[in-house]
N, C-alpha and C positions, 0 to 999 in steps of 0.2 A: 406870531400865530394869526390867522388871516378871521378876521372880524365874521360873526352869524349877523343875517341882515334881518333885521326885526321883520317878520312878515304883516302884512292888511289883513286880518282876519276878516273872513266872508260874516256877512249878517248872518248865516247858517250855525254858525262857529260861536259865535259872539251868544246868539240867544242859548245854546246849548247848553255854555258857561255859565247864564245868567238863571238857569233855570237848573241847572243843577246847583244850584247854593241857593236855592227857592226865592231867589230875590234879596238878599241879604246878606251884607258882605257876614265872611265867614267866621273875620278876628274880632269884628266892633256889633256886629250884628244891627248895624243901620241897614237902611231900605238903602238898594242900588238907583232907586228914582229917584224924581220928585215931580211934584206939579206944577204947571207955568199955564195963567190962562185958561185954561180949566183942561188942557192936556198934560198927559204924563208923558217923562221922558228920562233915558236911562242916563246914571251917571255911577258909573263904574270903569275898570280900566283893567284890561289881561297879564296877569303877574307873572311872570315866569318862578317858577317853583326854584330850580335849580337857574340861577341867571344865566341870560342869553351870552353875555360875553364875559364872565369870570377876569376878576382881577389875580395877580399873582397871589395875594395874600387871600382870596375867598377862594381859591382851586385848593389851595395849601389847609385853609380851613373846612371846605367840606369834603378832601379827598378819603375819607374812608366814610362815608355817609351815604345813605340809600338815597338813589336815583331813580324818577320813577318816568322810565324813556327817554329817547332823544329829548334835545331843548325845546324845539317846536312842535312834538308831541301833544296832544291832549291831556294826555296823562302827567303831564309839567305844565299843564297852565290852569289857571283858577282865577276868577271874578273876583275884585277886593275894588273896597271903595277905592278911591284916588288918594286921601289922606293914609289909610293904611299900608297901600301899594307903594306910599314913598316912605313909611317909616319901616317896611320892611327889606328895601332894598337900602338903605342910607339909614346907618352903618346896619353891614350882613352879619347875623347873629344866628352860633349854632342851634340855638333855644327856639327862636324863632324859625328858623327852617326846618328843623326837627318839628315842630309843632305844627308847619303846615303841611308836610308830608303827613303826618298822621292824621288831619283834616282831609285830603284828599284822597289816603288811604279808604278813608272810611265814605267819602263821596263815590268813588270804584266802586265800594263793594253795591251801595246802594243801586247805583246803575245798573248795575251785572245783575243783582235780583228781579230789578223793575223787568229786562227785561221778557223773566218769567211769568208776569201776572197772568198773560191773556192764556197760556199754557194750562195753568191750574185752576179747572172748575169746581164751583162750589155750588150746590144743591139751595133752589131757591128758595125752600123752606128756612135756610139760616134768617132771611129778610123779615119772617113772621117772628122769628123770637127777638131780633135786635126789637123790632115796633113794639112788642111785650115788654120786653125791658126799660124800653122808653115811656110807657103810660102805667106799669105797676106801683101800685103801691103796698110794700110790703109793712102794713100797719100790724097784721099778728107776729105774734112769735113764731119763727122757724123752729120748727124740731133741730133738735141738736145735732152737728155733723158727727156721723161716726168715721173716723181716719182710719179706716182699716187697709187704705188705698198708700200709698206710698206719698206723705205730707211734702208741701212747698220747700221744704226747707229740704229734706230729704233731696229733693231731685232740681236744686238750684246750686251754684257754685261758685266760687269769687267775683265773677263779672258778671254777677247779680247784684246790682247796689241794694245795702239792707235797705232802704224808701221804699224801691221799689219791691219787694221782696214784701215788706207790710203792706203796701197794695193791693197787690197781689193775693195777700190771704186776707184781708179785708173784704173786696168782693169775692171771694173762694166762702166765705162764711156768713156773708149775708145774700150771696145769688144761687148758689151753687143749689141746693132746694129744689129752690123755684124754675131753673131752668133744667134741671132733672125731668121735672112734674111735665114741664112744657114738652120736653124729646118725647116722654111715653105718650102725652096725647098724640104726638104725630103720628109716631110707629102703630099705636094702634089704627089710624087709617090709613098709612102704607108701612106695612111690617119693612122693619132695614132701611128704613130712610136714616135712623139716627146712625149707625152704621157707616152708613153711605158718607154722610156729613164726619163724622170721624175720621174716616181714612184720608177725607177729601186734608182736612185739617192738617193730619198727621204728613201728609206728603208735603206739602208746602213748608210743614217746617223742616222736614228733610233735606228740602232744597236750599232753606236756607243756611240750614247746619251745616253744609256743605262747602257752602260761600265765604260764613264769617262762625267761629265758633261762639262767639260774645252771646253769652245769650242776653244783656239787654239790647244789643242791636237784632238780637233776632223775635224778642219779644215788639218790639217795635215795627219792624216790618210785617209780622203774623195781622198786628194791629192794622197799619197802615193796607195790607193787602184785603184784609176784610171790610175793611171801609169801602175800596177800591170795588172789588166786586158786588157790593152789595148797597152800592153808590149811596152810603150814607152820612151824613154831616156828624152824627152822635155818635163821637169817639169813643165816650165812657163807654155805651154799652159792648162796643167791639171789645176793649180792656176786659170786660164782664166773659164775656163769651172768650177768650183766649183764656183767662182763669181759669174759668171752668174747664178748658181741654186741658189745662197743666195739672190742673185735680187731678183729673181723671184720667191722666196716664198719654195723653195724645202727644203730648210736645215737655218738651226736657223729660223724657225717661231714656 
């Protein structure tokens, strides 16, 4: 069988890799740098998912196992430190290659979402309530949530880890109130802004139910995309604000 010639991956290629696994290899989760001199410098190496030249015994070993494209494909290759990249090639382990397919599975989908960002706009009033969220202090008692809405637990399903599912109703029941009270202040100086902000919510998660059904990878993304649009450093309150649309019927119903 006539040998695959390892290609030069262009610097174009290389940072793509490097920036889809956010700088960190995937399996040990160390930094792909380091600093020398008071510059930084990348130290990582391009793994072939499925090997470039398969030995008899690893064809025979991963021939009934998911392929994700040709070898030289993007979609077969991933960023790994150099220590990892050689403990996963020497000896080839079905566990291990199973496990990095479903690493890279889940890096596609994130791609494929990104994306969508610049597509779906959000109503700049969402930026006044993260900033609210960020300097309130909820020192009284909140009145009591009445659940007459369809509860967390109701409209979440196995690929909601219970943690996060307690999080979740954790700020559902010490935010929820409070950013109710905030929407009607808006609406009453533009009637249907909260509206507006809903639907905007509700599509974006559509788009992403569409992509990956997981919902903590889609609770994640919801997060991560409102941070993105509303370019802010404080996560929690984004977490806050998707709670409250999962109350409220915008996302997992």
């Amino acid at each position: 069988m006539k040998k695959n010639s390892r290609k030069n991956f262009s610097e174009n290629t290389q940072q793509f890799l490097y920036d889809e696994v956010k700088g960190k290899c995937p399996l040990c989760l160390n930094s792909l740098t380091y600093e020398k001199n008071n510059k930084l410098y990348k130290d990582f190496e391009i793994a072939h998912i499925y090997p470039l030249n398969p030995t008899k015994d690893e064809i025979e070993l991963l021939k009934d196992e998911i392929r994700l494209g040709n070898v030289n494909d993007l979609t077969n290759l991933i960023a790994l430190c150099p220590n990892c990249h050689n403990q996963y090639d020497k000896p080839r382990t079905i566990e291990e290659y199973r496990n990095l397919v479903k690493i890279k599975q889940r890096l596609l989908k994130n791609n494929e979402i990104l994306k969508y960002y610049s597509s779906f706009y959000i109503e700049e009033e969402i930026t006044n309530i993260i900033e609210n969220i960020v300097n309130c202090d909820l020192n009284e008692d909140n009145e009591e949530l009445s659940f007459k809405l369809m509860t967390v637990d109701d409209k979440t399903n196995n690929s909601c880890p219970l943690s996060l599912k307690k999080h979740i109703k954790r700020n559902v029941a010490e935010y929820f109130n409070y950013i109710r009270s905030l929407f009607t202040e808006i609406d009453k100086n533009i009637p249907g802004k909260f509206d507006a902000i809903a639907s905007q919510i509700k599509s974006f998660y559509k788009k992403c139910q569409m992509t990956n059904s997981n919902q903590e990878w889609i609770y994640y993304q919801l997060v991560d995309w409102l941070c993105s649009k509303t370019q802010t450093t404080n996560k929690i309150s984004a977490e806050i604000i998707i709670a409250f649309f999962i109350q409220d019927c915008e996302v997992f119903s």
